[in-house]
DSSP file (Angstrom, degrees, kcal/mol; ACC not computed):
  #  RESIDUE AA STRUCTURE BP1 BP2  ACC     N-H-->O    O-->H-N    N-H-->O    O-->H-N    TCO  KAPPA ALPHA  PHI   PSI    X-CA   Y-CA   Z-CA
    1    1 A X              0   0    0      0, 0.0    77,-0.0     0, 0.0     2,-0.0   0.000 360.0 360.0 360.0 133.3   14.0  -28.2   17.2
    2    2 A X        -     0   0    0      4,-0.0     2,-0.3     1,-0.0     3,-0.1  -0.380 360.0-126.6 -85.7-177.0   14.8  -27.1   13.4
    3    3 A X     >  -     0   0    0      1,-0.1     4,-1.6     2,-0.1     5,-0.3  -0.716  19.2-101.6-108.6 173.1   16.0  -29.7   11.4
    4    4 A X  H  > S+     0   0    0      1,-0.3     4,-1.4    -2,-0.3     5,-0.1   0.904 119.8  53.4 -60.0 -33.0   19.3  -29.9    9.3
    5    5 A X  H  > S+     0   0    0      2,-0.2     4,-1.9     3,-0.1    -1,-0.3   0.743 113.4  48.5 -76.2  -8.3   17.8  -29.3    5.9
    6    6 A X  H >> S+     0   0    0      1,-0.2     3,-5.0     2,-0.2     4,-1.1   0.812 109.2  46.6 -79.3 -68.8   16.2  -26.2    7.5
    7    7 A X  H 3X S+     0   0    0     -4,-1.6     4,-0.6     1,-0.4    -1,-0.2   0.557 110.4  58.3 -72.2 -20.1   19.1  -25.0    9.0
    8    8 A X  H 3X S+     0   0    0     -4,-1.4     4,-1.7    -5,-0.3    -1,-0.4   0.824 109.5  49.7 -72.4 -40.4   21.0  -25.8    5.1
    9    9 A X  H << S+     0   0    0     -3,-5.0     4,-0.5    -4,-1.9    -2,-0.2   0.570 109.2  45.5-118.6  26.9   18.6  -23.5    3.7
   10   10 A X  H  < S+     0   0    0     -4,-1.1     4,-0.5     2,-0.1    -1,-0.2   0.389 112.4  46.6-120.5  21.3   18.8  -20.9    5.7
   11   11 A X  H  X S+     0   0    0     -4,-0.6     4,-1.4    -5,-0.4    -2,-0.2   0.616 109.7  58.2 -89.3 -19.2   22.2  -20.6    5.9
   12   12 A X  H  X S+     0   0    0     -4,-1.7     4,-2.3     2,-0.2     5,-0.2   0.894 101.6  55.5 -54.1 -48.6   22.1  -21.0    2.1
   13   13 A X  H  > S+     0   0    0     -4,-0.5     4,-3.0    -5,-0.2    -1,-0.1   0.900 111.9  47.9 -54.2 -28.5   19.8  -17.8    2.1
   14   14 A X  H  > S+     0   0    0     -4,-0.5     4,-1.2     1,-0.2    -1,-0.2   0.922  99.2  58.4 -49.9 -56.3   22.8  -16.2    4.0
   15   15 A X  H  X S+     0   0    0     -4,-1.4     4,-2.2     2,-0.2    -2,-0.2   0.593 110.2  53.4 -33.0 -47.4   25.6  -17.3    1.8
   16   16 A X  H  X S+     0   0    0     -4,-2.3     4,-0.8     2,-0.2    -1,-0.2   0.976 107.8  45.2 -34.8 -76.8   23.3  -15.3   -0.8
   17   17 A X  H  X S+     0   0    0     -4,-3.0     4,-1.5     1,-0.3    -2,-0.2   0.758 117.5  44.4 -49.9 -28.9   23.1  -12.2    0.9
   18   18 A X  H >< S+     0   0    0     -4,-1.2     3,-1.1     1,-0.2    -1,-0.3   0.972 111.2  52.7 -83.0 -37.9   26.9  -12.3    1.8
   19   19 A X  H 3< S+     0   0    0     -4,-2.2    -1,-0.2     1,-0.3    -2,-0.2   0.516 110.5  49.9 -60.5 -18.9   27.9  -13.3   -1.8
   20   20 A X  H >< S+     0   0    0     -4,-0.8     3,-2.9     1,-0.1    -1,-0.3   0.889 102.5  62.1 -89.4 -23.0   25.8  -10.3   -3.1
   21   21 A X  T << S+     0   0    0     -4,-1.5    -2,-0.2    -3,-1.1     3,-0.2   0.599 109.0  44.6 -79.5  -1.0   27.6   -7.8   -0.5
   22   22 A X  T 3  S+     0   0    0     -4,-0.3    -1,-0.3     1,-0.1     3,-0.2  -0.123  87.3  83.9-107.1  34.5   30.6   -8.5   -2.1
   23   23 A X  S <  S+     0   0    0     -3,-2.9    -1,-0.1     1,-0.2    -2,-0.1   0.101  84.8  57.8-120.7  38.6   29.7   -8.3   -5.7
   24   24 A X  S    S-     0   0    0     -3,-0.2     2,-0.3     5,-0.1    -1,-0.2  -0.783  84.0-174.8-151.0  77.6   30.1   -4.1   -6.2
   25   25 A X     >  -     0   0    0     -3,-0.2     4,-2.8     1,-0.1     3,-0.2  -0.692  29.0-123.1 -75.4 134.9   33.8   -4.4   -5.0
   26   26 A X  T  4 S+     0   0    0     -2,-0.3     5,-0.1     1,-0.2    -1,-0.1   0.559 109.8  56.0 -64.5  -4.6   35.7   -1.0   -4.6
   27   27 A X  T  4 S+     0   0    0      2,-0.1     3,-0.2     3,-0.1    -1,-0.2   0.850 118.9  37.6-103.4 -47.2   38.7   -1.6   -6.9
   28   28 A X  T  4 S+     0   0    0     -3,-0.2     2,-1.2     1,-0.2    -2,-0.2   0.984 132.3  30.4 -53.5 -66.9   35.8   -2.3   -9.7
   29   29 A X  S  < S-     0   0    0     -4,-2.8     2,-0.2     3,-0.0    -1,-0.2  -0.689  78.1-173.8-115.2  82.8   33.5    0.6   -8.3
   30   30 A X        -     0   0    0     -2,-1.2     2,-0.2    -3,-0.2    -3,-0.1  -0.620  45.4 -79.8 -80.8 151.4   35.5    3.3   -6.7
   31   31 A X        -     0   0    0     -2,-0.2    -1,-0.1     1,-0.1     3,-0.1  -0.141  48.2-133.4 -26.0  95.5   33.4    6.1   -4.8
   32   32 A X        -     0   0    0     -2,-0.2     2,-0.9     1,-0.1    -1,-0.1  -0.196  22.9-106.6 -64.0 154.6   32.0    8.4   -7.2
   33   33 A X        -     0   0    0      1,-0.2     3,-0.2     2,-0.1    -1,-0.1  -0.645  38.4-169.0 -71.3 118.3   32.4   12.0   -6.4
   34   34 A X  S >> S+     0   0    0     -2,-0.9     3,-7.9     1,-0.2     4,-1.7   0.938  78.8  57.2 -87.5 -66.8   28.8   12.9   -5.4
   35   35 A X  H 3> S+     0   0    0      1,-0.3     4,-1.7     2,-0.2    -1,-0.2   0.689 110.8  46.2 -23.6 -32.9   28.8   16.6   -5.2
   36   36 A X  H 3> S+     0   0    0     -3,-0.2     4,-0.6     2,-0.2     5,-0.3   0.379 118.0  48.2-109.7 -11.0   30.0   16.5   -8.9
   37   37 A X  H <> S+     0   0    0     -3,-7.9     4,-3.3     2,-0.2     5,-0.4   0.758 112.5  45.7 -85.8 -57.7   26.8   13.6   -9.2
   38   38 A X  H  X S+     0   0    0     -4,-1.7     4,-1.6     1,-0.2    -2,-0.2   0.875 114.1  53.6 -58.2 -33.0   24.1   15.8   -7.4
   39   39 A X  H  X S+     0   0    0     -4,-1.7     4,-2.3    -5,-0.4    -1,-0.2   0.949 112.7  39.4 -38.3 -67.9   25.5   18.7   -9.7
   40   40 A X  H  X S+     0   0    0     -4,-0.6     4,-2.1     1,-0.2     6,-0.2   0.926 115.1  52.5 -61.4 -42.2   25.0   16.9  -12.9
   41   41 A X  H  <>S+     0   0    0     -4,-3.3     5,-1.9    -5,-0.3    -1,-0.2   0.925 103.3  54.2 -56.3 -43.4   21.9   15.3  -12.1
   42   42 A X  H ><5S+     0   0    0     -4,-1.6     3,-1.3    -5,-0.4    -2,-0.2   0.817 103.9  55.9 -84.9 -14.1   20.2   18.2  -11.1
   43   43 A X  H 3<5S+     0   0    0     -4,-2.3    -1,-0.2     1,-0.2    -2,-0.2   0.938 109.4  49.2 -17.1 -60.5   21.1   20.0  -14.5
   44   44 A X  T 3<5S-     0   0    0     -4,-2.1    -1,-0.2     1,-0.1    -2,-0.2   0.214 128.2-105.8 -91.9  22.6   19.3   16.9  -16.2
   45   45 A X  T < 5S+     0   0    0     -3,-1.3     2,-0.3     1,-0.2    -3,-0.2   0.740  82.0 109.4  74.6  10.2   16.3   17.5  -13.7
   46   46 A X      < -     0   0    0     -5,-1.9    -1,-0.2    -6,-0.2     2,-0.2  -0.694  63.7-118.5-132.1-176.9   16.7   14.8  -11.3
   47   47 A X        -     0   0    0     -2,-0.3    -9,-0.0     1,-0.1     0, 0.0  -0.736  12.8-144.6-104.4 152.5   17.9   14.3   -7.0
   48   48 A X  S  > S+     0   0    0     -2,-0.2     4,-2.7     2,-0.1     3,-0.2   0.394 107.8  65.2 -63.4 -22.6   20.8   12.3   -6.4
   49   49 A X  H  > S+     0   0    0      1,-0.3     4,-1.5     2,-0.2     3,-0.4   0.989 106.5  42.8 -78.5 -58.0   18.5   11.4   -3.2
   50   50 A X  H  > S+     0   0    0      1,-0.3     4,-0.6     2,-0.2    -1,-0.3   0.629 113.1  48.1 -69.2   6.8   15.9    9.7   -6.0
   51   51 A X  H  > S+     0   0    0     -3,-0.2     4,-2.2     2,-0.1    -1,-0.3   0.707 119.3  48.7-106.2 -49.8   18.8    8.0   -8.1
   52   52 A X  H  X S+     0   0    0     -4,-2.7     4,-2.0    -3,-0.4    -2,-0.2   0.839 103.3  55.9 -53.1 -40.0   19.8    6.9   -4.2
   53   53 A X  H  < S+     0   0    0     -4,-1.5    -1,-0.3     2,-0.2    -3,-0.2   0.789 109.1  46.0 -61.8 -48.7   16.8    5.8   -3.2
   54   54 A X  H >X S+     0   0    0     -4,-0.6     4,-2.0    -5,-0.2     3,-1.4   0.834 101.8  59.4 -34.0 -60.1   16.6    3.4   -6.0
   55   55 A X  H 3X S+     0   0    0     -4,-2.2     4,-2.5    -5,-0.3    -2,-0.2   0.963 116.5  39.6 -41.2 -59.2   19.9    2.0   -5.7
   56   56 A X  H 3< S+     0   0    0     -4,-2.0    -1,-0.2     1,-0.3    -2,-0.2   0.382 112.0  53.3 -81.5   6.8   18.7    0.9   -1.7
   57   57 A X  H <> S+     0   0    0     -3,-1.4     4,-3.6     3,-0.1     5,-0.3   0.786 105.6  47.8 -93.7 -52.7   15.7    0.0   -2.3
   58   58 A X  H  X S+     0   0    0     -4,-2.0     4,-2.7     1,-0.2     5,-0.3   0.918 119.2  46.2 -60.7 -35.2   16.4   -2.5   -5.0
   59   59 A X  H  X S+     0   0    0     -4,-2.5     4,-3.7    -5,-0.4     5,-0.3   0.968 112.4  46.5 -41.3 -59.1   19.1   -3.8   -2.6
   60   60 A X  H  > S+     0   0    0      1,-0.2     4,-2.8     2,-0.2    -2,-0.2   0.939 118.7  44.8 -65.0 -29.8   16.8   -3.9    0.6
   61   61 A X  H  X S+     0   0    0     -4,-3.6     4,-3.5     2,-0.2    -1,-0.2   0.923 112.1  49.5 -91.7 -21.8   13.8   -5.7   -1.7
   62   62 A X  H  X S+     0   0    0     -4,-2.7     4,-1.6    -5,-0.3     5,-0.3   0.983 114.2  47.7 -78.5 -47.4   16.4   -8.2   -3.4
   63   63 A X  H  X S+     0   0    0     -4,-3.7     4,-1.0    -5,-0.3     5,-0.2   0.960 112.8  59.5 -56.2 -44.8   17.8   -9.1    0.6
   64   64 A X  H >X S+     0   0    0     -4,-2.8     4,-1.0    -5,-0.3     3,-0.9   0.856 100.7  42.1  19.1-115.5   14.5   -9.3    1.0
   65   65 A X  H >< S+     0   0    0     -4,-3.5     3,-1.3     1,-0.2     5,-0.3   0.957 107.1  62.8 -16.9 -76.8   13.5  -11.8   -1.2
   66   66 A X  H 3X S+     0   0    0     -4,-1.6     4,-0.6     1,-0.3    -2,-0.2   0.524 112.9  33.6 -48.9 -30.3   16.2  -13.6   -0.3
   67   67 A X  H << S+     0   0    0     -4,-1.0     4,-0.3    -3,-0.9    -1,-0.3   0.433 114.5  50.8 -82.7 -19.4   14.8  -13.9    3.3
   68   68 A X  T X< S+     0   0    0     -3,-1.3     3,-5.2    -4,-1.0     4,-0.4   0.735 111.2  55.5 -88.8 -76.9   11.3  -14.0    3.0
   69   69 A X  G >4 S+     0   0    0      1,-0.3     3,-0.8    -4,-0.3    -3,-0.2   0.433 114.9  36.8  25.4 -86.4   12.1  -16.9    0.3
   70   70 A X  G >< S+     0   0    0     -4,-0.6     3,-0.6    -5,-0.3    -1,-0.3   0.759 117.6  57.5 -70.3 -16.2   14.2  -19.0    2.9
   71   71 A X  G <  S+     0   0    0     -3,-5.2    -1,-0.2    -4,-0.3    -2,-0.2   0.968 115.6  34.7 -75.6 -43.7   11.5  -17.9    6.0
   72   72 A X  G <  S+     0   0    0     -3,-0.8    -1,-0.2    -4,-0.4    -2,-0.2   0.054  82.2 127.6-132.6  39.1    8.8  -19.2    4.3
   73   73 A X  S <  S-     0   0    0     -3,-0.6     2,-0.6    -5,-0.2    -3,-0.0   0.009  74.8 -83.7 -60.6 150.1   10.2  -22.1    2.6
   74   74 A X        -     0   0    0      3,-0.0    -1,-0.2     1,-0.0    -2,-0.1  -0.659  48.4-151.4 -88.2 145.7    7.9  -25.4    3.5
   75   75 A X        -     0   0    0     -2,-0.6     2,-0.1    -3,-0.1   -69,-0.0  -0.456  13.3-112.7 -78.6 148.6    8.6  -27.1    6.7
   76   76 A X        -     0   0    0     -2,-0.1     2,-0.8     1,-0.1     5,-0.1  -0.280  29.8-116.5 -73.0 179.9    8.3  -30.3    7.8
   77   77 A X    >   -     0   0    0     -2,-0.1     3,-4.0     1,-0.1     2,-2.2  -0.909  37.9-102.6-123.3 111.4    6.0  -31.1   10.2
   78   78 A X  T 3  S+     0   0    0     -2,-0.8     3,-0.1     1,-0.3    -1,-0.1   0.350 117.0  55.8 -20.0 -10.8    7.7  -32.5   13.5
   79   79 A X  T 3  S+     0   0    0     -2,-2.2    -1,-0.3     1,-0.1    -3,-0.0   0.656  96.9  60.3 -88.8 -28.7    6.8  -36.0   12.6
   80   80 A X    <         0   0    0     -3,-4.0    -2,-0.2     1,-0.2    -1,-0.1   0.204 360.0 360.0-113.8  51.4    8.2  -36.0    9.7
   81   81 A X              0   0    0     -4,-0.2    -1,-0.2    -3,-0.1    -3,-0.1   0.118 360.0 360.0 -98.1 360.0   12.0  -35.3   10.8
């Protein structure tokens, strides 16, 4: 059975994740033209795929965090709930 403080901080760890998936809002950050990105980029020598690949990684390792964090948080030990 989890207990309530577990169950507080991993619904906190949610609360995170959902509060970051709304913090690149479109009306702030409209949809760049990419053809006109992957053009200019590869002038300067670089992929849109590696500028992309960065962008999602650093997303996928901060949700991450943010889950391994609350997973491996310590527990109490069924006696002492």
């Amino acid at each position: 059975m989890i207990s309530e403080d577990r169950l507080d901080e991993l619904i906190e760890a949610l609360v995170k994740i959902a509060n970051w998936s709304d913090a690149y809002p479109l009306k702030v950050f409209p949809e760049p033209d990419l053809k006109k990105a992957r053009a200019l980029l590869e002038a300067g020598g670089m992929t849109l795929d590696s500028i992309s690949a960065s962008c999602i990684r650093h997303v996928v390792e901060g949700v991450g965090k943010i889950a391994k964090d609350a997973l491996n948080s310590p527990q109490p030990k069924p006696d002492q709930q």
